[in-house]
C-alpha positions as CSV (number, residue, x, y, z in Angstrom):
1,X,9.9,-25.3,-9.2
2,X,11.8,-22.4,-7.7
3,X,10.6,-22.1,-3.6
4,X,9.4,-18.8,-2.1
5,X,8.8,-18.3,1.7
6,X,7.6,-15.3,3.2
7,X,7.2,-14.2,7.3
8,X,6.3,-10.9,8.7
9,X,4.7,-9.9,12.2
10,X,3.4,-7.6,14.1
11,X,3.0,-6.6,17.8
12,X,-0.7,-5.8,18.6
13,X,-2.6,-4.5,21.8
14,X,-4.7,-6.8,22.7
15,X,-5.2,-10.5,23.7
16,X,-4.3,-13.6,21.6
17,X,-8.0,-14.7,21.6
18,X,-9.1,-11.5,20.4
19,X,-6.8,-11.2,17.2
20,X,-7.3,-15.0,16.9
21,X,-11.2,-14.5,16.6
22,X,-10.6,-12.0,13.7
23,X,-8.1,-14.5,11.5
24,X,-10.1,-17.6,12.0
25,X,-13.5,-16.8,10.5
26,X,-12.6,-15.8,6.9
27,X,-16.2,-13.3,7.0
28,X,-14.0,-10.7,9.1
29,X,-11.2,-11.0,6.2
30,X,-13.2,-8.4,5.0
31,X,-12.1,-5.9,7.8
32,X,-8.3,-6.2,6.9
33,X,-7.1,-8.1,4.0
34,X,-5.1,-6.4,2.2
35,X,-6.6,-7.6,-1.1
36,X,-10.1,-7.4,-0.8
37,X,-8.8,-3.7,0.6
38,X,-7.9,-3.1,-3.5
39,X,-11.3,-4.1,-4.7
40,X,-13.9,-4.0,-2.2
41,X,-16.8,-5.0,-4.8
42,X,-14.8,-8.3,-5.4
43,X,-17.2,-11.0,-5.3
44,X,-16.6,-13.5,-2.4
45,X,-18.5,-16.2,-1.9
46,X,-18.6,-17.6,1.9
47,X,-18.7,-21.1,3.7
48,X,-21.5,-21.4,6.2
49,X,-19.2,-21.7,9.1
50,X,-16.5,-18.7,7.6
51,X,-13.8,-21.6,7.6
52,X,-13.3,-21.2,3.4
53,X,-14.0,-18.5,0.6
54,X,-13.2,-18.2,-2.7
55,X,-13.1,-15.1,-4.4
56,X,-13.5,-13.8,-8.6
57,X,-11.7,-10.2,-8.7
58,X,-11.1,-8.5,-11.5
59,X,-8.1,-7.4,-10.5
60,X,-6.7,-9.3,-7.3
61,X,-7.0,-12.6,-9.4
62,X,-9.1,-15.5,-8.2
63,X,-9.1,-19.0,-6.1
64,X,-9.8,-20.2,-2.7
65,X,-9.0,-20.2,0.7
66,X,-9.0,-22.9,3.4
67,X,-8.6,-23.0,7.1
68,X,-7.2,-26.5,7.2
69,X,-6.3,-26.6,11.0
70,X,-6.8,-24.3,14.4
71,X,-5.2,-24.5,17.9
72,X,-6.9,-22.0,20.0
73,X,-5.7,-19.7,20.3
74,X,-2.0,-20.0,18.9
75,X,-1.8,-21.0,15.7
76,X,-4.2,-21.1,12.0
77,X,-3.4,-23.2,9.2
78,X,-4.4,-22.1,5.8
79,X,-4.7,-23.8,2.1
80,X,-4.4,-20.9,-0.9
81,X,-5.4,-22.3,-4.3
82,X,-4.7,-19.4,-7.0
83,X,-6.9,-20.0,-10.3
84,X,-6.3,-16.4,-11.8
85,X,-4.2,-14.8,-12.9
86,X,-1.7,-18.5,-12.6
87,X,-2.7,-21.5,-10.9
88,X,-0.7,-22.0,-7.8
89,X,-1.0,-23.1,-4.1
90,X,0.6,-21.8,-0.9
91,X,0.3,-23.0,2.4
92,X,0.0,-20.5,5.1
93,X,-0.1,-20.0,8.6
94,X,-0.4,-17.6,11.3
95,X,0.9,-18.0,15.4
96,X,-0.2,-15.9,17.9
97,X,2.3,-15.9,20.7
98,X,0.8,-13.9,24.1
99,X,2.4,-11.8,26.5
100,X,-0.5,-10.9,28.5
101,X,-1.0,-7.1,27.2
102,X,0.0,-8.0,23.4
103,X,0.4,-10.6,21.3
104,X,2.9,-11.2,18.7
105,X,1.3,-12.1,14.9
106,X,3.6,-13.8,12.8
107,X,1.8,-14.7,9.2
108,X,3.7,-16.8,7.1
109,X,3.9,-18.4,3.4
110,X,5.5,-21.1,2.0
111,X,4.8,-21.8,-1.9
112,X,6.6,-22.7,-5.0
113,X,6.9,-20.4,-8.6
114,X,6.6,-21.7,-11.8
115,X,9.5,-22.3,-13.8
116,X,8.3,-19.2,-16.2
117,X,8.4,-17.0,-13.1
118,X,11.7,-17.9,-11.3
119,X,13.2,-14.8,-12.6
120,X,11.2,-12.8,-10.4
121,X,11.7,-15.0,-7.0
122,X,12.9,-11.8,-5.2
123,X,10.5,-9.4,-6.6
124,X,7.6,-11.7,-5.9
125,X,8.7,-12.1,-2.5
126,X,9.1,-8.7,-1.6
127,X,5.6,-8.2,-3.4
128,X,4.2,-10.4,-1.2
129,X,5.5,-9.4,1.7
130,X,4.5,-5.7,1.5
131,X,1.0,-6.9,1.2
132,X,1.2,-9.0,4.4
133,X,3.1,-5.8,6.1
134,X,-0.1,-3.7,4.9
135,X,-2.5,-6.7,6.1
136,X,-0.8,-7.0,9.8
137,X,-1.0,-3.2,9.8
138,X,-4.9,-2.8,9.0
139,X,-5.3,-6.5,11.4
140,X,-3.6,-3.9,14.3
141,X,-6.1,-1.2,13.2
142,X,-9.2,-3.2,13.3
143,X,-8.3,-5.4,16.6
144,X,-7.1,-2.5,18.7
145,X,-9.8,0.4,17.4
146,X,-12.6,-1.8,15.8
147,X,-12.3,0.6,12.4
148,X,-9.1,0.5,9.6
149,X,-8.7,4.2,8.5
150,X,-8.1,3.6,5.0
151,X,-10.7,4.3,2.2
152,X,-10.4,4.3,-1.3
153,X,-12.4,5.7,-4.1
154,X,-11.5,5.3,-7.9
155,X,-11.7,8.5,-9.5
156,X,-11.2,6.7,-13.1
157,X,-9.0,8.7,-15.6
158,X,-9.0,12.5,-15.1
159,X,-7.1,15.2,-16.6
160,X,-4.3,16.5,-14.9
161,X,-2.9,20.1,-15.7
162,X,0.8,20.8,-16.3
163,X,2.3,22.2,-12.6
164,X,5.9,23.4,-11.5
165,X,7.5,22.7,-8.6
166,X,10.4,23.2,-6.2
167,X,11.7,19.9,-4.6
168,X,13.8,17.8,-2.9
169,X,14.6,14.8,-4.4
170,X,15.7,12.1,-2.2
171,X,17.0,8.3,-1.9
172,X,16.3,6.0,0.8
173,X,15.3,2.4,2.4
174,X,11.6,2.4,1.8
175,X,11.2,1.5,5.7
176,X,12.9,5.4,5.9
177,X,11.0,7.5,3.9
178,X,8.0,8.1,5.8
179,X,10.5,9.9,8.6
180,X,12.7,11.3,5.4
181,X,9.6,12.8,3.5
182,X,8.8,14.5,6.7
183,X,12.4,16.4,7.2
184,X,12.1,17.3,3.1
185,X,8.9,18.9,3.6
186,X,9.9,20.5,6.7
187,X,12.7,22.1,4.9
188,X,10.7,23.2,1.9
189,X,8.4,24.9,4.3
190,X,11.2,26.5,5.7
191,X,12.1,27.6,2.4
192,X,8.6,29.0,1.5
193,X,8.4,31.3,4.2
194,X,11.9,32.3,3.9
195,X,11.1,33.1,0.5
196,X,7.4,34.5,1.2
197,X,6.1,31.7,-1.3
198,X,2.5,30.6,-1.6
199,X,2.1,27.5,-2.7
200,X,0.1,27.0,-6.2
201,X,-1.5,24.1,-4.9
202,X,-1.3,21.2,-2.4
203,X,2.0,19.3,-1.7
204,X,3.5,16.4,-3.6
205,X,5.8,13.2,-4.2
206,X,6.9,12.0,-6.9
207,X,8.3,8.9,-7.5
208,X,11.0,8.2,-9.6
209,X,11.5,4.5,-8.9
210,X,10.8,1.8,-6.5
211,X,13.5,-1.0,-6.7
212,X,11.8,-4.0,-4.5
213,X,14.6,-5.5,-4.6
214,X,17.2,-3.4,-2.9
215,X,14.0,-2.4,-1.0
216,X,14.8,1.6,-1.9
217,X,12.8,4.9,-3.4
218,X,13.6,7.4,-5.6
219,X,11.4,10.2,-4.5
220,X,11.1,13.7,-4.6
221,X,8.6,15.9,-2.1
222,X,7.5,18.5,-3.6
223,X,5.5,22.5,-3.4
224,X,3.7,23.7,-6.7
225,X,4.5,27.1,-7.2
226,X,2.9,29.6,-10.1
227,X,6.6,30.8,-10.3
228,X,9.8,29.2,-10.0
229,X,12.8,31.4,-8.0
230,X,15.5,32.5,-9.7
231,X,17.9,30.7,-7.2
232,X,17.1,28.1,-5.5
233,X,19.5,26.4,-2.3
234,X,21.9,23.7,-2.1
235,X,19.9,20.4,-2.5
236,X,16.6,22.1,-3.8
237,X,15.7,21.6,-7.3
238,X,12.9,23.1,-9.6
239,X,10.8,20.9,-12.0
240,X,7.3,20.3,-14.0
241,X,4.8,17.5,-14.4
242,X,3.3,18.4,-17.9
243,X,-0.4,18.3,-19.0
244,X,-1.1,14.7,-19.1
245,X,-4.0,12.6,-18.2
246,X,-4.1,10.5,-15.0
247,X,-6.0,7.5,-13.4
248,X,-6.4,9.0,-10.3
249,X,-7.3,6.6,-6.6
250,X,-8.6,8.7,-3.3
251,X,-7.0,8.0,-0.5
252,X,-9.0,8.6,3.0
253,X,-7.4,7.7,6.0
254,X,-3.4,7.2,7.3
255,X,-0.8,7.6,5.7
256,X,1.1,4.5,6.7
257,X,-2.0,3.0,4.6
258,X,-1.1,4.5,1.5
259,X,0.4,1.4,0.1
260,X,-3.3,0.3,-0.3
261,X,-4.1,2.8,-3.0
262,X,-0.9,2.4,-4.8
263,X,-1.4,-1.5,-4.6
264,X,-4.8,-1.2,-6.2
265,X,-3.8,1.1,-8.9
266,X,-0.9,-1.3,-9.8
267,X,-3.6,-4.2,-10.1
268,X,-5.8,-1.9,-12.2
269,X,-2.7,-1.5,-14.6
270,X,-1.5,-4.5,-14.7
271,X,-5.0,-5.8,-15.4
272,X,-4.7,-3.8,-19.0
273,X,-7.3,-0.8,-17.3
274,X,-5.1,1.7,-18.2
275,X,-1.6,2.1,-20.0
276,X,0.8,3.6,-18.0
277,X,3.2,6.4,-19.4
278,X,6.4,5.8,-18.5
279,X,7.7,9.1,-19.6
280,X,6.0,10.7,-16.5
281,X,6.6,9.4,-12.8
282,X,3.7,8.8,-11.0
283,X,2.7,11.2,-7.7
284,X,0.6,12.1,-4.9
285,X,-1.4,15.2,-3.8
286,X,-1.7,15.7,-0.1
287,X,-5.3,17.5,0.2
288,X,-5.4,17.6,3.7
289,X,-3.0,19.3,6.5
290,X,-2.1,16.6,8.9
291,X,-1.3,19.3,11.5
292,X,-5.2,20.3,11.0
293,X,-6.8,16.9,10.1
294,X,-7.7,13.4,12.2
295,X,-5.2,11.1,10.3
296,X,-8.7,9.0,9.8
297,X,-9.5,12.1,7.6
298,X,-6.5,12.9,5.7
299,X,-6.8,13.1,1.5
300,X,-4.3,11.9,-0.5
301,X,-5.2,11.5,-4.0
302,X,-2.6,8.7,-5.8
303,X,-1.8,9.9,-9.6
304,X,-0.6,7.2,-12.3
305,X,0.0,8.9,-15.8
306,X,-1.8,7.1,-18.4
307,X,-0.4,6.0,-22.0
């Protein structure tokens, strides 16, 4: 059996008992968990006292979870028994460590892979801890506002009409391209009104390839135009997403959240809803201006071509 560990944290605003409170009953999982995030009609079935649940998704997989120790308020010990899709266990805990104003959250996981899945040790880990990055982040949300502003609604498979662009294609850490993707799209507005271009439609990204383990993203931001210039600057390219059809996931809420609509629609794939077309990257469409939109508010509608 190959090992995997896994430890991620985050600094939130508020006191150790508080963000305690919400990890140690398993009913207020609900809230934050990046999982149940992915498929909110997931049925989950409850322990009187919110100290165990197991859960029978569709698409998250299925098994049980266990509190299996508490010290109030500083540290939780969990049991994770996976039935679907492979049986495995994990043990996991979380510490809260209190400075008064915040407190430090450190989740951690310790398991082991079967011998068919040692190959992907790295992968799987960096899997993993993208959703506990996403969970600490919605935990934050919920303990210091009372609400997580992320949504999702599965718009199923939709056509999707053949569009031109102008872009900037760009490489990067993925912990960079939230700031890059803003200084592309900066520049390609500076280009439009240079150019006195309207856009076609709302702005885009495409992605070209995440490699999880170099922790890097092919990506290009991009403005759909009805027609392409002639010349175009250093470092701006034109291209075209062709008619195809798409499964298509709203996104409502922050953008740093994202990663929960792009999780779920992975999890739908991978779970044989859809076939994905490889020949066409997948993208996003931002339908809302952040300058003019609450972040809770903002649209983003996730794209995944379909075989």
């Amino acid at each position: 059996m190959s090992k995997i560990s896994v430890e991620k944290t985050k600094r939130i605003a508020k006191p150790a008992k508080d963000v305690f409170a919400l990890v140690n009953d398993l009913r207020k999982w609900k809230f934050w968990s990046p999982w149940l995030v992915m498929e909110p009609d997931c049925p989950v079935t409850y322990e009187a006292d919110g100290k165990a649940h197991t859960w029978q998704g569709e698409f998250i997989g299925q098994g049980e979870i266990k509190i299996v120790a508490e010290q109030f308020p500083t540290a939780i010990d969990i049991q994770v028994e996976f039935l679907k899709p492979h049986k495995n266990s994990s043990d996991v805990r979380f510490e809260f460590r209190d400075d008064g104003a915040h407190t430090e959250v450190s989740w951690t996981m310790n398991s082991s892979l079967p011998m068919f899945l040692f190959w992907m040790k790295k992968t799987l880990t960096n899997l993993i801890g993208m959703d506990y990055e996403r969970g600490l982040s919605m935990l934050k949300e919920y303990a210091e506002t009372g609400s997580v502003p992320s949504k999702l609604d599965f718009l199923g498979v939709v056509p999707q009409e053949q569009f031109r662009y102008v872009g900037i294609k760009t490489q990067c850490p993925l912990a960079d391209v939230g700031e890059r993707m803003g200084a592309d799209f900066k520049r390609l507005e500076e280009l439009m009104s240079e150019r006195k271009l309207t856009p076609a439609s709302p702005p885009i990204s495409i992605y070209h390839d995440w490699n999880l383990d170099k922790k890097q993203v092919d990506y290009t931001a991009g403005m759909p135009l009805n027609e392409l210039p002639d010349d175009l600057p250093d470092g701006v390219i034109a291209g075209e997403v062709p008619e195809c059809s798409v499964y298509a996931i709203r996104h409502t809420g922050a953008y740093h959240l994202l990663g929960n609509a792009w999780s779920a629609g992975i999890s739908r794939q991978r779970a044989k809803l859809f076939g994905e077309n490889k020949a066409i990257a997948p993208f996003e469409v931002y339908e809302s201006d952040p300058r003019e939109t609450k972040e809770k508010d903002c649209v983003t509608i996730v794209k995944m071509p379909v075989a």
